[in-house]
C-alpha positions as CSV (number, residue, x, y, z in Angstrom):
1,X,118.6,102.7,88.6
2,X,121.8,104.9,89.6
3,X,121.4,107.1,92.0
4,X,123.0,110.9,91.1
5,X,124.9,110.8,94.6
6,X,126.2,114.7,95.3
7,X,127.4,115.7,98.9
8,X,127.5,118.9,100.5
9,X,128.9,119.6,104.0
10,X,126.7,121.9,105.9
11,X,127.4,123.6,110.0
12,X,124.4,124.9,111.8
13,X,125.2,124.8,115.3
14,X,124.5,121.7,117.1
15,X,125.1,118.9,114.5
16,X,123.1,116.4,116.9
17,X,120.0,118.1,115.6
18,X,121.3,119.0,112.1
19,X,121.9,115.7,111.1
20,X,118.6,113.9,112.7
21,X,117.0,116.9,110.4
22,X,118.3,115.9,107.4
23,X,118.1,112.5,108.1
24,X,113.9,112.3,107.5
25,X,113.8,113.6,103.7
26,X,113.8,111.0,101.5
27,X,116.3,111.7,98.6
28,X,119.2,111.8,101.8
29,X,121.0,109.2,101.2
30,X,123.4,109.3,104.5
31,X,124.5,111.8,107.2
32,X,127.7,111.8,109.0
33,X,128.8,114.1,111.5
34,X,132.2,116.1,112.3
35,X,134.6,118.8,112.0
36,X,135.2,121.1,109.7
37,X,137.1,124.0,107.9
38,X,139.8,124.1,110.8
39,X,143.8,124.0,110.8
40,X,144.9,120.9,109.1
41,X,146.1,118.6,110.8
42,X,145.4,115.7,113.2
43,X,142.0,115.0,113.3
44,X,140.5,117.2,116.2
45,X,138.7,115.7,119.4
46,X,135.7,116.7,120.7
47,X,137.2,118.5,123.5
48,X,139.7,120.3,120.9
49,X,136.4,121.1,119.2
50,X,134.7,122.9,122.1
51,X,138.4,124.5,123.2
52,X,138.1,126.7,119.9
53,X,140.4,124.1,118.2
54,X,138.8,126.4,114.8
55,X,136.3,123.5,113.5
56,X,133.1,123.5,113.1
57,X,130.5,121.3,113.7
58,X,129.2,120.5,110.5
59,X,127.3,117.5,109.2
60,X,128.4,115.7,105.9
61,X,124.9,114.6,103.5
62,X,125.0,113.0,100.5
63,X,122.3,113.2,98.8
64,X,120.4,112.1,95.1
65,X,119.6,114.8,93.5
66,X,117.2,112.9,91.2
67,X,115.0,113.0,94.5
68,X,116.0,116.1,96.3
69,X,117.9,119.1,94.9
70,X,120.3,121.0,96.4
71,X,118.5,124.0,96.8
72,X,115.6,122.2,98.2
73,X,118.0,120.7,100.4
74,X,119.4,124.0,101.4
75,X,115.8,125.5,102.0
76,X,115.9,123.1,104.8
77,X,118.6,123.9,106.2
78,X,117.5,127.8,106.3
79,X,114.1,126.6,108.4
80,X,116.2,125.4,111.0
81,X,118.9,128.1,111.6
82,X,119.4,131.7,112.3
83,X,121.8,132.7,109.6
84,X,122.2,135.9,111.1
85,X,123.7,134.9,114.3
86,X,127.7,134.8,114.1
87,X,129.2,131.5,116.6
88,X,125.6,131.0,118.1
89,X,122.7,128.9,117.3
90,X,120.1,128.8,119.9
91,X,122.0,128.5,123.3
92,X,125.0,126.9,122.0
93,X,128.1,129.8,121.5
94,X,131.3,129.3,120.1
95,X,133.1,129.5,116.9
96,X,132.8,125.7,116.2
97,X,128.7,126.3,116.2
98,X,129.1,129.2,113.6
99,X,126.9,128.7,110.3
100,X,128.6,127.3,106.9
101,X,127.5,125.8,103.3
102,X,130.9,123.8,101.9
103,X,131.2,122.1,99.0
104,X,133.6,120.1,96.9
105,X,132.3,120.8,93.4
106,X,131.8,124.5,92.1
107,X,128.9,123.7,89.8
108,X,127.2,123.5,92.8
109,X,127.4,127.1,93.3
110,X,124.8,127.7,90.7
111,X,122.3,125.9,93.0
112,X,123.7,127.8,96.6
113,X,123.7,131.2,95.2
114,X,120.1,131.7,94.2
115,X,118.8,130.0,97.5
116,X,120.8,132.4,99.5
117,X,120.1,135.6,98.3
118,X,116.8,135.1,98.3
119,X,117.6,134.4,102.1
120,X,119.6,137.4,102.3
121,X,116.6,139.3,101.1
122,X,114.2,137.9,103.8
123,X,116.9,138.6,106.2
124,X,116.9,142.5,105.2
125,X,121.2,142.3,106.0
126,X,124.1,140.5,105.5
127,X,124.0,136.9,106.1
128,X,126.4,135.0,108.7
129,X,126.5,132.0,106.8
130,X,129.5,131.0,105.0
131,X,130.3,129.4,101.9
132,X,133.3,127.9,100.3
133,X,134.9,125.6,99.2
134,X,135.3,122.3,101.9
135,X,138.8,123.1,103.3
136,X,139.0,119.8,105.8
137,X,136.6,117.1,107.3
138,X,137.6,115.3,110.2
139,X,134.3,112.5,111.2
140,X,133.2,113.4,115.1
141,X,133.5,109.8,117.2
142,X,131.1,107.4,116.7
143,X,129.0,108.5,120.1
144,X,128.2,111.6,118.2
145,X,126.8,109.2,115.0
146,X,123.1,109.8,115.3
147,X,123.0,111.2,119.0
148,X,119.9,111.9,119.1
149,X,118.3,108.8,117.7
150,X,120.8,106.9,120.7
151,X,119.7,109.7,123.4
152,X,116.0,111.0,122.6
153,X,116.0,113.6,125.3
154,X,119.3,114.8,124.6
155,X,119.1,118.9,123.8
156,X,119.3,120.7,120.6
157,X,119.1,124.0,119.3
158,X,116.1,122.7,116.5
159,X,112.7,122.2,118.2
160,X,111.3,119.2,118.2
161,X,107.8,120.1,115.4
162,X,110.8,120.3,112.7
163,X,112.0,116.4,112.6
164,X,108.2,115.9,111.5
165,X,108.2,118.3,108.2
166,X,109.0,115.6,105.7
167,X,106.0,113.7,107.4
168,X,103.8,117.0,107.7
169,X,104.6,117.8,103.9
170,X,103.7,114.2,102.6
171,X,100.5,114.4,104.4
172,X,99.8,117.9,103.0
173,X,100.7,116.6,99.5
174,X,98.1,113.9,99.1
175,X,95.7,115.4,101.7
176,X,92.1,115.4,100.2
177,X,91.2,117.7,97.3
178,X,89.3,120.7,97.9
179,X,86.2,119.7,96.3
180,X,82.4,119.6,96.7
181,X,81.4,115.9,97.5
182,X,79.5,115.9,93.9
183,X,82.5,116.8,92.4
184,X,84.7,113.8,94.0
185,X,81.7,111.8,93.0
186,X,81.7,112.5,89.6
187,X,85.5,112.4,89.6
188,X,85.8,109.2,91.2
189,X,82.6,107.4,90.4
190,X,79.8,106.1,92.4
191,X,81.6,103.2,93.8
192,X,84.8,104.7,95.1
193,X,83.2,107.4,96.7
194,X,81.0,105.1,98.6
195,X,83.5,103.0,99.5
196,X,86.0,106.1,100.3
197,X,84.1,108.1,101.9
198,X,81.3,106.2,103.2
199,X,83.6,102.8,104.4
200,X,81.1,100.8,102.1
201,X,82.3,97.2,100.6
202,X,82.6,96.3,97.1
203,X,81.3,93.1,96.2
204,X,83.8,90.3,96.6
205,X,85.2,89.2,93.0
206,X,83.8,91.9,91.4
207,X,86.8,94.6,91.4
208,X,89.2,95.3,88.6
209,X,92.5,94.6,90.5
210,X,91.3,91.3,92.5
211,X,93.0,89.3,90.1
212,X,95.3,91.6,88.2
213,X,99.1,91.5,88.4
214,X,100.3,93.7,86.2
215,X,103.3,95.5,87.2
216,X,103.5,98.9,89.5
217,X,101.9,100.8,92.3
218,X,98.7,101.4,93.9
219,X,97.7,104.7,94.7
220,X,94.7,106.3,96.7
221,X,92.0,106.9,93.8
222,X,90.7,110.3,95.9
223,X,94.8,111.9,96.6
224,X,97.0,110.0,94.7
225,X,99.0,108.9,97.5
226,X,101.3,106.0,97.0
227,X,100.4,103.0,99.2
228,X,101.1,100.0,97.9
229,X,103.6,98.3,95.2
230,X,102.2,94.9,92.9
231,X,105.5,93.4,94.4
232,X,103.5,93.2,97.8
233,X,100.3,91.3,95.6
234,X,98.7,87.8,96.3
235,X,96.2,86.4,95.6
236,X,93.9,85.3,98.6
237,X,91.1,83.9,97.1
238,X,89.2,86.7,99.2
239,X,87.3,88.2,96.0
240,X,89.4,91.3,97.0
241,X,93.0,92.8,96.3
242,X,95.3,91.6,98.9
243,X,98.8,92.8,99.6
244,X,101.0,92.0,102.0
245,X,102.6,95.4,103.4
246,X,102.1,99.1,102.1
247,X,105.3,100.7,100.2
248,X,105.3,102.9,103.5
249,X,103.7,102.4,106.6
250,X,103.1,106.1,107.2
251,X,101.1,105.9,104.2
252,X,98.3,103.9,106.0
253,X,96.5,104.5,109.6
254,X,94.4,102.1,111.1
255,X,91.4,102.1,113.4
256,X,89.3,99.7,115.6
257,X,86.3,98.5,113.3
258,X,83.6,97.2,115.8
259,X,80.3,97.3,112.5
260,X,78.1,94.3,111.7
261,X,79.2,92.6,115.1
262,X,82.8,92.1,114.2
263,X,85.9,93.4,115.3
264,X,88.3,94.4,112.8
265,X,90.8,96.8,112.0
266,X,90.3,99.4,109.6
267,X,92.5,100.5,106.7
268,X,92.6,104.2,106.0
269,X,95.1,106.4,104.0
270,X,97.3,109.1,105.8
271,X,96.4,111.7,103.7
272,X,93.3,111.9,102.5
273,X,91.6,109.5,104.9
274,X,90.2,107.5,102.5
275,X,88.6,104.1,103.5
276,X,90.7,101.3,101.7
277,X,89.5,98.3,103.5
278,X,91.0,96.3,106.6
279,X,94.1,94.1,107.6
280,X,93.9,91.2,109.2
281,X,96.6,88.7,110.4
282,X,96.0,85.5,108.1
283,X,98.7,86.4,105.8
284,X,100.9,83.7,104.3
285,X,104.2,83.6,106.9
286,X,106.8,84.3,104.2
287,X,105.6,87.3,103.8
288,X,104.8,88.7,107.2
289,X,101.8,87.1,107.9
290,X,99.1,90.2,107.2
291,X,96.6,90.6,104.7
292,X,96.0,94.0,104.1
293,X,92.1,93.4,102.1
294,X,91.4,96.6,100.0
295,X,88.7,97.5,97.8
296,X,89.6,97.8,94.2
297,X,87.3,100.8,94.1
298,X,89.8,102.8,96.5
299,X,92.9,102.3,94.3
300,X,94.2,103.7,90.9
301,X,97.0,101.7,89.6
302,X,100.1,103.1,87.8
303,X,101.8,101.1,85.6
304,X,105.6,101.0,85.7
305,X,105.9,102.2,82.0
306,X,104.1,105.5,83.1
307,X,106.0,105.9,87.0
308,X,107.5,108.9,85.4
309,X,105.3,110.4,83.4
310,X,102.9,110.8,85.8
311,X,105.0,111.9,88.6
312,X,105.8,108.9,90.5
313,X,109.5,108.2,89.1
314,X,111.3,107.4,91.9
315,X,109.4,104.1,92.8
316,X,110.6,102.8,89.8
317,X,113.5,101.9,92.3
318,X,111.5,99.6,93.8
319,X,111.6,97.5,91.0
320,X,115.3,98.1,89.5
């Protein structure tokens, strides 16, 4: 599928920290720090940068906007400034760390507007933030490129809790229902909720996905949660589904298993913590070499006709 690739050029102080920020939302395509809205000109150095050369720091994200909008986008960047401050963003000061929202097509005003009044309102005043049109954009050297992923304790304005929101917002998204444990049993059925909720086994060759292929994604039966893809699917000859890595490792945590006498490792979901089964590392070598073994009971399978209509369209990708 083609991606509907948009950029926007956005300064927030430090752009270290800006652009490791962005960098964890899926729907960002790429980051790129530098300079902008200065004299034209020669591209600027660092050091004209930080001798009031008239640049800002600003970093450059393109993103799909079939995945993330531009206002959610730019809801993001609001949780990690002060758009009050004029040239100063936590202990940084100077002109090239004052706040600014350019852009290169004007349509895109529709989506900046809204997002920063209602800012403005929650600010109670005048906001310092900028926006216009992109004047200039000079790219910073390449030791600046994704500083903080080279340098981990290198400073920056944004505290540390806020490059785990995307992470902390997928777990609260498929986190478990509030519901009695009747009701997940009657939603569920018997089965998955023993096996879900109670780490209880389904009997081998007895589940409705050990032997189907059809094509598209897994999901956790109690959250929804995506967690694996029929691409990843083998057959084992276990008697159970068998896959060979989850669509996203976040998706899944694992724990030591020491019942009946064995030691194994548990399969659970991030989100709800749902018991799916256990991985074990007799996988066939093309493909990794793990086994993840996971009880029918604990998955809901979407088909890839219906990825969109039931709110998992942009895993069709994984296929196209």
């Amino acid at each position: 599928m083609k991606t509907k690739m948009k950029t926007i050029y956005l300064a927030g102080g430090c752009f270290w920290g800006l652009q490791k920020f962005f960098d964890q939302f899926d729907g960002v395509i790429s980051t790129e720090v530098g300079y902008a809205n200065g004299p034209e000109g020669a591209a600027p150095s660092y050091q004209d940068v930080c001798h009031s050369s008239g640049h800002a720091e600003t970093v450059k994200v393109v993103y799909d906007e079939d995945k993330l909008s531009l206002s959610g986008l730019l809801k993001y960047y609001f949780m990690v400034i002060d758009p009050t401050s004029v040239n100063k963003q936590g202990n940084d000061r100077g002109i090239q760390y004052r706040t600014g929202i350019y852009f290169t097509d004007m349509a895109q005003l529709r989506e900046i507007r809204p997002v920063y009044e209602e800012e403005e309102r929650r600010a109670g005043r005048p906001l310092a933030v900028k926006v216009g049109p992109l004047k200039n954009f000079y790219s910073a050297e390449e030791y600046h490129q994704k500083y903080l992923e080279k340098n981990p304790g290198g400073y920056c304005h944004i505290p540390a809790k806020y490059y785990h929101v995307a992470e902390q917002e997928k777990a609260g998204r498929f986190a478990k229902p509030r519901e009695t444990a009747g009701e997940l049993r009657n939603r569920i059925g018997d089965v998955a909720y023993e096996v879900t909720q109670n780490a209880a086994t389904e009997r081998p060759f007895t589940g409705e996905y050990d032997t189907f292929f059809g094509k598209g994604i897994y999901v956790d039966v109690v959250s929804g949660e995506p967690l694996f893809s029929s691409l990843d699917k083998f057959d084992s000859g276990c008697g159970w589904p068998a896959f060979s890595k989850p669509i996203e490792y976040s998706a899944l945590k694992n724990k030591t298993d020491r019942s009946h006498g064995m030691y194994r490792v548990e399969v659970r979901s991030s989100g709800a913590d749902s018991h799916l089964g256990h991985v074990f590392e007799d996988g066939p070598a093309k493909l990794g070499g793990l086994r993840y073994c996971i009880n029918s009971a604990a998955l809901r399978f979407i088909p890839y006709e219906e990825l969109e209509e039931q709110g998992y369209g942009k895993y069709r990708a994984l296929f196209d």
